[in-house]
N, C-alpha and C positions, 0 to 999 in steps of 0.2 A: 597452546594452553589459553584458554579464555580467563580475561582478565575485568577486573569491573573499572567502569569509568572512576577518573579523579573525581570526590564528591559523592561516588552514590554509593549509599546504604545498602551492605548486603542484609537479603531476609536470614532473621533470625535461624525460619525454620528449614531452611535450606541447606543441606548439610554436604559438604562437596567431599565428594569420592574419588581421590585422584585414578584408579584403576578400573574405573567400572564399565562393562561390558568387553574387560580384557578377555581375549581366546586363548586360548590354552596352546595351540597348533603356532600360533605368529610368536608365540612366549620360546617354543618349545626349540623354533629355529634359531631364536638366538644366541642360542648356547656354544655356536662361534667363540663369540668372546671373549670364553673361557681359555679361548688358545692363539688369543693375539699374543703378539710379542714386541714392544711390551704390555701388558694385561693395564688395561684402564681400570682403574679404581672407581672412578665414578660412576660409568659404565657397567661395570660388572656388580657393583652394591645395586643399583637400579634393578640390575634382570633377577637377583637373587629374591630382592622384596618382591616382588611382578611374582615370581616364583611360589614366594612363603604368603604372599594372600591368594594364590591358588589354591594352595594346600589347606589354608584357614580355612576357605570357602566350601570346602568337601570337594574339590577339583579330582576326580580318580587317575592317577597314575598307574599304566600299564608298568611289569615287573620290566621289560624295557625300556621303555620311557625315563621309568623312575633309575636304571642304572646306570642308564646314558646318562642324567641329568648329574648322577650320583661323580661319577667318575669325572665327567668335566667340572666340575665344580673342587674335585679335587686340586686340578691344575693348580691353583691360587694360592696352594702352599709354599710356590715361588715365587710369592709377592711380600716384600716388606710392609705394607700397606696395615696398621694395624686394626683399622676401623672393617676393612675389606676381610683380612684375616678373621674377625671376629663372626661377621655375616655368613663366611667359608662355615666356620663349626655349627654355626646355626640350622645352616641348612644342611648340611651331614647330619645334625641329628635327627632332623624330620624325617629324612631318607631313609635312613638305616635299616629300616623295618621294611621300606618295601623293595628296596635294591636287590640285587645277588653279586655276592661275592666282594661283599664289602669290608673283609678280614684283612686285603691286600692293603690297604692305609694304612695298618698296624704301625709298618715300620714307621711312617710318618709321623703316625702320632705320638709314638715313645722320642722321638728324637725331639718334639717338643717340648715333652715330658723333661726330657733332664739337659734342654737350654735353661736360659737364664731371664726370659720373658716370662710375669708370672703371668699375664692375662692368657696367654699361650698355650701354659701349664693347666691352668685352673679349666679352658673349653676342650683343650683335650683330652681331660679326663673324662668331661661330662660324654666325649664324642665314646672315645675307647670304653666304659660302662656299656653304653647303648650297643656297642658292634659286637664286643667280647662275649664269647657262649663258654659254657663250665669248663668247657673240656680245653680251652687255649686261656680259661682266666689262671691256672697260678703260673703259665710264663710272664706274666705280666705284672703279677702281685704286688712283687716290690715295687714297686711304681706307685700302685696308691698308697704302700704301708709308708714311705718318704713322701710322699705328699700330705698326707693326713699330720705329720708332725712338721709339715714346712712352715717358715715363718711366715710369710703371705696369707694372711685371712681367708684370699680369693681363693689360692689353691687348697689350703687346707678347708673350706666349706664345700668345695666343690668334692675333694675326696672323701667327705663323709658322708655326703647326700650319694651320690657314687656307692658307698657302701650300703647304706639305707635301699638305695634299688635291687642291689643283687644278691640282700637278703632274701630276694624272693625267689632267687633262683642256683646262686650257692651258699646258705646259711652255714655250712661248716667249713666253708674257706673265709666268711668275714669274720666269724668269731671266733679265729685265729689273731686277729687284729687287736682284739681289748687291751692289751696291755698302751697299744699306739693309742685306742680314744680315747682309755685311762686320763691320757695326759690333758687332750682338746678341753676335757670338763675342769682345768683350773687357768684355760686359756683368757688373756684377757680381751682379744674379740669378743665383742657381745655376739657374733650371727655363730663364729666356728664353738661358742660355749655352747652356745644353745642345739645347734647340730651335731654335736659330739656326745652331750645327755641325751638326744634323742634317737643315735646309733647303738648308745650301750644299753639303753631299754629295749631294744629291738633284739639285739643279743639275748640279754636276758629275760625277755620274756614270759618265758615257759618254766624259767628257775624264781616262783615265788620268793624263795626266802633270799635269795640273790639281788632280786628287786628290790626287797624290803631292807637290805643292808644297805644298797646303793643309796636308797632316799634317804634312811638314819644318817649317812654319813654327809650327806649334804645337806642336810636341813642344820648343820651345825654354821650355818656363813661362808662358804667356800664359792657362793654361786652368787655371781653381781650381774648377769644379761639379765633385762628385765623380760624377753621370753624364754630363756630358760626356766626361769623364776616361774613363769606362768605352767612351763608344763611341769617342773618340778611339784609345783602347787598339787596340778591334777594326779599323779602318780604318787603323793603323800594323801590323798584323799582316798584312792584306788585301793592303799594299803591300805588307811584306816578298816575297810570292811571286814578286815581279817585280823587285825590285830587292835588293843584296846591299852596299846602307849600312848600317854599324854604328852610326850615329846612331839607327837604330829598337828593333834589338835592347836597345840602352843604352837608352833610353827605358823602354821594358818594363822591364828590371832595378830603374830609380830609380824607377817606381812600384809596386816590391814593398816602396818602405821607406814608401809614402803612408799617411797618418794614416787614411784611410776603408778600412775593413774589405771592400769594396765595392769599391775599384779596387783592392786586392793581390790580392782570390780573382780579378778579369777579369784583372790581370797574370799571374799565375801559371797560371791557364788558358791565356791567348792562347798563353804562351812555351811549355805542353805541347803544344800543337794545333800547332804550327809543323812545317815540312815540314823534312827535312832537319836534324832538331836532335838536338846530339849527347849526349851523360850528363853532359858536362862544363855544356853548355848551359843542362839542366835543373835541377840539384843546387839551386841556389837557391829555385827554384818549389816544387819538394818538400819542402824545409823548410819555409817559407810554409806550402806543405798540411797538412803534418804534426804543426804548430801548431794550424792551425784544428780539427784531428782532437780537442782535448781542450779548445774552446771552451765555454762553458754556453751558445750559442745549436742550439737544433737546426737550424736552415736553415743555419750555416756550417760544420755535422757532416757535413749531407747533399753539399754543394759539393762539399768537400775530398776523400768518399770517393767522391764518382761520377766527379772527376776523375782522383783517386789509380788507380781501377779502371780508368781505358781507357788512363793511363798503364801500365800494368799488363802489358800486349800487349803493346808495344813495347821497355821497358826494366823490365822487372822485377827487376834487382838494385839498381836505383835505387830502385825501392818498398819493399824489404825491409826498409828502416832504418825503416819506419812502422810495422814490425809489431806492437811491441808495444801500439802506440796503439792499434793496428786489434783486436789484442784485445780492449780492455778495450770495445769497441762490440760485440761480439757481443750482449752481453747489454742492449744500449739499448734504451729502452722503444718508440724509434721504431721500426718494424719495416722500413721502407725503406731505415735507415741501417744497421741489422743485415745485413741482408741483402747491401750492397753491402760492408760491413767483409768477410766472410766470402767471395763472391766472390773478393776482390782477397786476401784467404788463399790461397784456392784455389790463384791465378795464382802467387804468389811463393812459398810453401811449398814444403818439402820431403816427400819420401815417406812418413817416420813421424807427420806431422799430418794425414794425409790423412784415415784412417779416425777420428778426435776432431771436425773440421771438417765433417764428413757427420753422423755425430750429431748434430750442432745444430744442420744446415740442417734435417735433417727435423721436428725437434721444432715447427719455425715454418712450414712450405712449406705447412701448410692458412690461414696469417692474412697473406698478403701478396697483391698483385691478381698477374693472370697477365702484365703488366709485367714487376716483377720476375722472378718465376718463370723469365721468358726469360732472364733475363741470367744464374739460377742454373744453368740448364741452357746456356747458352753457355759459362761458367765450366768446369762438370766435361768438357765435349767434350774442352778445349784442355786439361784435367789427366790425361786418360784418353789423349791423346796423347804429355804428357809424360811422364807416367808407364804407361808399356804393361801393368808386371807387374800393376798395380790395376786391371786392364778388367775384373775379373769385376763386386767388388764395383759398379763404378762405373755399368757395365751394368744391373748388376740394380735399381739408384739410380734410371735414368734408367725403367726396365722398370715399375716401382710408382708412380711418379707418372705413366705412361700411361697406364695404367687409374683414375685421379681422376677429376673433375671439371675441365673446361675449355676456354676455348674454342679457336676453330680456329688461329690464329697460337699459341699456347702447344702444341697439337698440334703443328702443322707443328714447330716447332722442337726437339720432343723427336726426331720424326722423324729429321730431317735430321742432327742428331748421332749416332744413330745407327748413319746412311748414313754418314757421315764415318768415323764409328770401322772401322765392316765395314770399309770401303775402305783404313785408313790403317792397321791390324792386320788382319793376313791368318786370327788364331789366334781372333780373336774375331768369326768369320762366322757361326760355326755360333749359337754364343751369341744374337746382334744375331738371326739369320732367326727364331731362335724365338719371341722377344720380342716380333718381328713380327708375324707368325703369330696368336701372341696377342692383338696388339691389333687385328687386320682381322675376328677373330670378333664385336667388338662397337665397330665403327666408326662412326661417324655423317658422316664429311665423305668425301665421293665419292672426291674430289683425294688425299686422302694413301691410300685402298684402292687408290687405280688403281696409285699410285705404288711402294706397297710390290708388288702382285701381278706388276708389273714386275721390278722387285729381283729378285721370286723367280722368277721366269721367266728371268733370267739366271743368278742367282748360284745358284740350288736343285739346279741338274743337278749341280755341279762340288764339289759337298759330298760327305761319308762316307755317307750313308743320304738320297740324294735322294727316296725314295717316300714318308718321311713330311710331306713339305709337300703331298704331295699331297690330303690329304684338307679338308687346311685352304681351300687354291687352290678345291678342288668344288663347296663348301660355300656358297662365293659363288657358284655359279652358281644358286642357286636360294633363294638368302636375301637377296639384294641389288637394287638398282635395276640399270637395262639397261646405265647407263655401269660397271658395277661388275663386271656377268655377262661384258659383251665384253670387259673385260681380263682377266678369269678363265681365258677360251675361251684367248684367247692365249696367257696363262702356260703351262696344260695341253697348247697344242700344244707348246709349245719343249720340252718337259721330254721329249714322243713325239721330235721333231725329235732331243734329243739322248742320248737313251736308248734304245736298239733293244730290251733286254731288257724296257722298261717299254713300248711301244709297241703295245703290243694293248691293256693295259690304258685305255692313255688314248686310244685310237681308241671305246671300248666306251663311257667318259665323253663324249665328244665325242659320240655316235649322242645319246644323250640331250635332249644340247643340242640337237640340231634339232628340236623341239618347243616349242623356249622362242615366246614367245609376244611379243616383239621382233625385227624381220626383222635388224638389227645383230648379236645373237645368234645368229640360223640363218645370216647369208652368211657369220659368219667359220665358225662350226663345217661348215658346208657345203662353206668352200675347204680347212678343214686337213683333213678327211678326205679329199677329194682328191687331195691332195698325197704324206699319208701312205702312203694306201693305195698308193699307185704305186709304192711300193719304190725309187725314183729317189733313190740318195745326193746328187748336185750338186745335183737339182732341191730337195731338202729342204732342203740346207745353203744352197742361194741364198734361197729364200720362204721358211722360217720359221726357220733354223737364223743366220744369217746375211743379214738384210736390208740390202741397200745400194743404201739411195737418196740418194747425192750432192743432193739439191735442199731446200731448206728446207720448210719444209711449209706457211709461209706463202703462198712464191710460186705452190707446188702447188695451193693452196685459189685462189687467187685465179683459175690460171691456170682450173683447173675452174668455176667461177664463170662466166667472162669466155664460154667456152664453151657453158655452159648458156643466158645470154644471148641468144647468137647459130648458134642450130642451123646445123649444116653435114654437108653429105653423106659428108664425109673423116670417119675415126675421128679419135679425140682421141689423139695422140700425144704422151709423157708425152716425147719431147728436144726437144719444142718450148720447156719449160719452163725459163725462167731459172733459172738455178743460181746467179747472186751474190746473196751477202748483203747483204738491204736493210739500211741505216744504220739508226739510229732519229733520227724525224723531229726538228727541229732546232727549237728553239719559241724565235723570238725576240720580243719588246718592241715594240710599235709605235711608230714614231716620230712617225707623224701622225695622223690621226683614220680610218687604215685603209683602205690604198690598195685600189681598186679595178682591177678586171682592165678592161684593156684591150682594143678589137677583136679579133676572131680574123682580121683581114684580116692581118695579117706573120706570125700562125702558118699559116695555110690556105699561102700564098705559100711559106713554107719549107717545106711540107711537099712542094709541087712540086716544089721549087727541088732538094730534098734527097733526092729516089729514087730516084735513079740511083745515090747513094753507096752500095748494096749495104747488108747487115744492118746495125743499130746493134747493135756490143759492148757500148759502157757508158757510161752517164751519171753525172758527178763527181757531189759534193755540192755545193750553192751557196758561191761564193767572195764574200766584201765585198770590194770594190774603193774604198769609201766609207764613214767613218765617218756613222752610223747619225742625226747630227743636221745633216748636210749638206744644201745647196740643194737637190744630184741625190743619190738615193742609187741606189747600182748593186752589181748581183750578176753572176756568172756562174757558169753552169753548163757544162761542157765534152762534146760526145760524140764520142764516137771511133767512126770507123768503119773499113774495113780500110787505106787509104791518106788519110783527110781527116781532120782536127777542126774540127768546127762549135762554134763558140764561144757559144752563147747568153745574152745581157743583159738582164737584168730592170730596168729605168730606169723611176726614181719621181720627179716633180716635186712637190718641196714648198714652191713659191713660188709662192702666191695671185695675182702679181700679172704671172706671165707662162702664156704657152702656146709650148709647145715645138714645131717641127715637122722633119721630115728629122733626125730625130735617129737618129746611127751612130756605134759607135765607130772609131776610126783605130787599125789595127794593125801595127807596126814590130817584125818576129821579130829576136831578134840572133843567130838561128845562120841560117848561108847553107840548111840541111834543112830551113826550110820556107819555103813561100809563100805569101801571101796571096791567093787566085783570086775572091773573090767576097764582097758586102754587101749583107743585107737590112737598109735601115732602117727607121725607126717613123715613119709618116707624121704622126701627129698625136699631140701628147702633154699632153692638159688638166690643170691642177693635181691632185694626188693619186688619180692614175689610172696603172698600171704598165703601162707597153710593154715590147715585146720587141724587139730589132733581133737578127740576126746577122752572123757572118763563118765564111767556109770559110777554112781553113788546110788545102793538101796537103801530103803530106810521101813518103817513097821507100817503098814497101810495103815492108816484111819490115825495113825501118831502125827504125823507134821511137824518134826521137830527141829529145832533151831539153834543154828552151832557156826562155830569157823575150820576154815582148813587150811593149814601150813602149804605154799605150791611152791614148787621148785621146779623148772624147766629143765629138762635132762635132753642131751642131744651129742652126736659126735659131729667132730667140727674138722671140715678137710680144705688146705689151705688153697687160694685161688690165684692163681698169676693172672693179675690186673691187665695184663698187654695183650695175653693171650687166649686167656679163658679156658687155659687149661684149670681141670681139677687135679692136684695132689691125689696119689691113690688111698696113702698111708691117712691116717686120721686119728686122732684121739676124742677120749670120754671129759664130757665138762657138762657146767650144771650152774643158774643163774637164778637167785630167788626171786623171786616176785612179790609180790602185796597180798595180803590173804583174803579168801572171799569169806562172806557170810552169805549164810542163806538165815533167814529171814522170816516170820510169821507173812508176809506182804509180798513173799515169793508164792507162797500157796494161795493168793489174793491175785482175781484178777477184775477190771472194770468194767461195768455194767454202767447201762441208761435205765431209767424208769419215768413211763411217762408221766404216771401222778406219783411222786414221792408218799402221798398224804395216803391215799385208798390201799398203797402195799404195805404203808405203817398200820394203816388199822386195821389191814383183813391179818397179819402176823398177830396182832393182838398183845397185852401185856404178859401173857403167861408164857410167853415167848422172849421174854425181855431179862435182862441184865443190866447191871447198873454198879458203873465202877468213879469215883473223884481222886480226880489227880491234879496237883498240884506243879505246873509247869516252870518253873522258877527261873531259868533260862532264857524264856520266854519274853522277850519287852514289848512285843506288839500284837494285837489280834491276827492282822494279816501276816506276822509270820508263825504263830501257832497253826494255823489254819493251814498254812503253806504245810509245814512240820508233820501236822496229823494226818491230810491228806498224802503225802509221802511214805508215813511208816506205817497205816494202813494197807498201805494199796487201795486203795478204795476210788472211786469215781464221786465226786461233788456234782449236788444235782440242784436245779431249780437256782443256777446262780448264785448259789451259798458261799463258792469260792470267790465273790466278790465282794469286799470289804472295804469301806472309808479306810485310809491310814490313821486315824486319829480315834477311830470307835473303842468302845469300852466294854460293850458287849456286843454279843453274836450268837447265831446259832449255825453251826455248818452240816448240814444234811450230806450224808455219804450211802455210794450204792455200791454192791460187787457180787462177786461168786465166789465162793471156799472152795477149794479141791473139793471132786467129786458132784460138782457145778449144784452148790448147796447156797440159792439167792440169802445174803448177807447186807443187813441196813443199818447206818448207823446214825446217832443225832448226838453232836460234841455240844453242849451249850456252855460258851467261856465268858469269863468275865476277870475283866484287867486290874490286877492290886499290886502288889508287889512284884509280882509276875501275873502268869497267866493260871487262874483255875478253871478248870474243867470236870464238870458232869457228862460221863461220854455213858450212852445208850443204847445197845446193840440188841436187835431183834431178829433171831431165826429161826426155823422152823426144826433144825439140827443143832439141838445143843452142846 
């Protein structure tokens, strides 16, 4: 081992690696060791570490390798040695995962389990956790349910965290245990308190109101770890969202006066994140903040001003009273917490500190990561909005650090403020395009050239001197990649499309382009010369001036796709293609070890059953009918066709110990407009395998009406021997209620795009219009009205309508779709915030 002379200075930057350029091969033979007699401790901790920075390293251990290492490593359980013993569980549990046949410790480890060494205890559990699979954890149970109430801290945090892991893989064998964590949350360990609140929320999770008792009962003084306290904090915030007792709020308040530094910054956080809170609300927290703003800890500097900042959005004359604190952080030596002082200037500042504030962002925007950078440039967006007369300076701000150094997210977001400013200052277009312009001559990310050559393709015609972006637009077509040249071609045509005086010029660019040496490049420039040249006003203004394709461009792709798949003699007809808007898919949690799909024998059957019902309109989103930890759990999906809905059931058995069969649901409408005419059941339904059953529901054409229906799952139930898999022959009749569905005006609604909102409102006209005010009283905020109407509509939000300030007063939210019978339907909600929310909603159709 090389050693430095007496006297000399080691370099700072030097940083000595006792292992490095260790092999894997010379490590792997010494695992001898393992089976001296007697086992060297010194020795054997050495090879173990050698070992575990392999592993750190991404070192790949074959499944042999790793069970040779596995098993010798075992040996050391016959060593007294505790510091060696402790390295032994270490490295078993790195192993565990890639070993075979690593169940055979078992015994080893329970016999640790119930010695009398707690350090023993507490890594053997962690080991036994990791090795243990569903099917051998309840011989071993008792183990952790005696550990989890052991007096040892070590052991009992080790058996909760233990539990915490194998909720992921037996949820209904740990939450057998609550009565045992019951106890840990009045432990006086501060780590086994706080580990034992965060086992019983993992249990209860899925049981809202279960939760919601847990934290009522603890928010009364029963919890003294100060991280318990903190998550306690987060899950009394969690509830607030759903319930509107002032025992939570108060809670929060009296742990802004707690002795740990540590639950005031999560109190004073939780109560700013809060929905729905008012200046009056917050005033306390931000004192709290405001304090910690002139701590000597730098982690409680950085807290206070990354909160104080997103407080900042929303009630910035509430942050003003920080300001001078926030000063004196400009100049801190941590450049993270500089950074966010000066931001949160930005936001609450007045006009004449703007141009002093920008000075001193720039002196630092080369030594912070591009993190930061985002938030400085999200910062000046919303200052260049508030203050409009400063767009030059602030423009040209945003214009100099586009051409730095940086990567693609700090791009894109310099971008996109940009795009906001053009859009939100009508005065600063010409400005924003040039700056543009500028930065697509030395672009490196495909996505923000295509983006901006778009921009200019729209906004460049409708400027004072349109022909000079043209050269810029050109320039990419033969300096750029093919996704770069094809937006180019396009911009170039719009600008011919809406310039007749420029329209020779850019047909002479376009000839060019058909040379390019990507066929994407020659068919667009191939069809605008086409177009162009034909002199044809509508036909220009419809294909390049003017494109309106109502259809998302997913369902487009797809539909083309689906097509390609399956050649056919017909052309591909582009109103074949669905026009509503797909959801985004809905990712939920499994509840069991991942239910398996079911025969296709009751879909084949309904597919028969079902073709006669003419087109299908539209398929709901899946409804729970069943909370998610239930014996049956059940969904339904609704489709509507021109006079029926078929009700579709996704039904999941999670009871090992039966088999379901003639499983249906029973459906009971309570408005006399529909009728029940027909059920597909699920003939057989095996443990954690999902059937489908249906029900048709007719109703009056052209009626659409809207009601609820009683469901009752009917099924006979034949008992299953667990060991064997045999099925009982004998069976009995049972029946399990569920949640009732409604069907909905916003079921016969489905969503549409429109490419000008504005030209389909006025070619409907007002004789086509309705006009109803409603009074939202429920209502506290614009963006959740907005959220509310768009939902109980069904309607699609267009033109970015569904984006709203949190703090705005008024709004208008433009809504699109189809009615049954694919009758286009447009709506315009215009609200304004008082007491609640009022609303003038506006619907124009052509079917009234």
């Amino acid at each position: 081992m090389n050693k430095n002379r007496i006297g000399e200075k080691k370099d700072d930057d030097d940083s000595y690696i006792p292992f490095q350029g260790l092999e894997k091969g010379i490590v792997l033979q010494e695992k001898r060791l393992f089976s001296e007699t007697p086992v060297n401790p010194r020795k054997c901790s050495t090879l173990i570490t050698k070992l575990l920075y392999l592993l750190s390293q991404g070192e790949k251990f074959t499944k042999q390798e790793a069970t040779d290492v596995f098993f010798a490593v075992s040996k050391v359980f016959q060593s007294k040695d505790i510091p060696l013993r402790r390295m032994m569980f270490l490295m078993l549990k790195e192993l565990s995962t890639l070993a075979d046949d690593v169940i055979i410790i078992i015994a080893s480890l329970t016999k640790d389990m119930s010695g009398n060494v707690p350090i023993y205890k507490a890594n053997a559990i962690r080991v036994l956790c990791r090795i243990t699979d569903s099917s051998l954890l309840p011989q071993v149970e008792r183990y952790f349910k005696q550990a989890i109430v052991d007096k040892d801290p070590h052991v009992a945090s080790a058996a909760l965290i233990s539990g915490n892991h194998l909720m992921k893989s037996s949820p209904e064998l740990v939450k057998r245990w609550v009565s045992e964590v019951q106890e840990t949350v009045n432990s006086k360990s501060t780590m086994v308190q706080y580990h034992g609140l965060a086992l019983l929320h993992q249990i209860k999770q899925h049981d809202r109101l279960g939760v919601s008792k847990l934290v009522t009962s603890l928010v009364r003084g029963s919890v003294k770890s100060p991280y318990a306290m903190c998550l306690l904090i987060r899950l009394a915030a969690e509830v607030m969202e759903e319930s509107e007792d002032k025992i939570f709020f108060e809670f929060l308040e009296s742990c802004l006066r707690n002795r740990s530094e540590m639950v005031v910054y999560e109190a004073a956080r939780a109560i700013c994140s809060l929905k729905n809170v008012s200046t009056k609300d917050i005033a306390q927290a931000v004192s709290v903040l405001q304090m910690f703003l002139s701590s000597s800890k730098a982690t409680l500097r950085f807290a206070a001003v990354r909160t104080l900042n997103k407080v900042a959005v929303t009630f910035p004359l509430s942050v003003t009273t920080c300001n001078l604190d926030m000063e004196s952080l400009i100049t801190d030596s941590n450049r993270s917490i500089a950074t966010l002082a000066i931001t949160t200037l930005l936001k609450t500042g007045n006009e004449s500190s703007v141009d002093r504030l920008m000075k001193q962002i720039t002196s630092f925007m080369g030594d912070i990561s591009d993190e930061f950078k985002i938030v400085v440039v999200d910062a000046i967006r919303v200052l260049t909005i508030k203050f409009p007369q400063k767009h030059r300076s602030l423009m040209t701000f945003l214009s100099n650090i586009l051409r730095e150094e940086g990567g693609y997210e700090y791009k894109k977001a310099i971008v996109d403020s940009i795009l906001s400013i053009v859009v939100q200052i009508p005065e600063s277009k010409e400005a924003g395009l040039g700056h543009l312009c500028e930065f697509i001559e030395d672009c490196e990310f495909t996505f923000l050239a295509t983006k901006i050559l778009h921009l200019l393709g729209q906004e460049g015609p409708n400027t004072k001197q349109p022909s000079k972006y043209i050269r810029y637009i050109y320039n990419r077509t033969s300096l750029e990649n093919a996704f770069v040249r094809s937006s180019a071609v396009s911009a170039l045509a719009t600008f011919g499309a809406k310039l007749e005086n420029l329209r020779p010029s850019i047909i002479v660019l376009l000839r060019r382009c058909l040379y390019d040496n990507d066929d994407e490049v020659r068919d667009r420039a191939s069809f605008y010369l086409d177009v162009l040249e034909k002199r044809d006003a509508p036909l220009v203004h419809r294909l390049i001036s003017n494109v309106n394709i109502d259809i998302p461009l997913v369902n487009l792709e797809q539909a083309l796709k689906d097509y390609l798949r399956n050649p056919s003699k017909k052309a591909f007809d582009i109103t074949d293609v669905s026009t509503e808007v797909a959801e985004a898919p809905v990712v939920k949690k499994e509840t069991t070890t991942g239910a398996k799909k079911g025969p296709a024998s009751t879909t084949a059957a309904a597919a028969t059953q079902f073709a006669t019902f003419g087109k299908l309109f539209k398929s709901s989103q899946p409804v729970e009918l069943t909370e998610s930890e239930t014996e049956y759990v059940v969904s339904c999906v609704k489709h509507i066709f021109n006079d029926r809905i078929v009700f579709q059931y996704t039904v999941t058995n999670t009871l090992k110990e039966q088999q379901l069969e003639k499983v249906m649901v029973k459906m009971v409408p309570q408005s006399a407009d529909f009728k029940v005419e027909g059920a597909i059941s699920a003939p057989v339904l095996p443990f954690d395998v999902a059937g489908t059953t249906y029900v048709s529901v007719k109703y009056v054409p052209g009626g659409h009406p809207s009601g609820t229906f009683a469901c009752t799952l009917k099924f006979i139930v034949k008992e299953v021997d667990t060991s064997t898999g045999d099925v009982d022959d004998s069976g009995f009749d049972d029946d399990y209620q569920l949640e009732e569905i409604e069907v909905t005006t916003s079921d016969y609604m489905k969503k549409t795009m429109v490419s000008s909102f504005q030209e389909e409102w006025d070619r409907l006209g007002e004789d086509n219009e309705v006009v109803e005010t409603f009074n939202l009283s429920t209502m506290k905020t614009i963006p959740d009205a907005v959220k509310e109407i768009s939902t109980y509509l069904g309607m699609q939000a267009v033109d970015r309508s569904d984006q709203v300030e949190p703090k705005k007063t008024k709004h208008v939210l433009l809504l699109a779709g189809k009615f049954a019978g694919d009758v286009p339907v447009l709506a315009m909600a215009r609200m304004k915030l008082q007491t609640g929310v009022v609303m003038q909603l506006l619907v124009r159709s052509e079917d009234q």
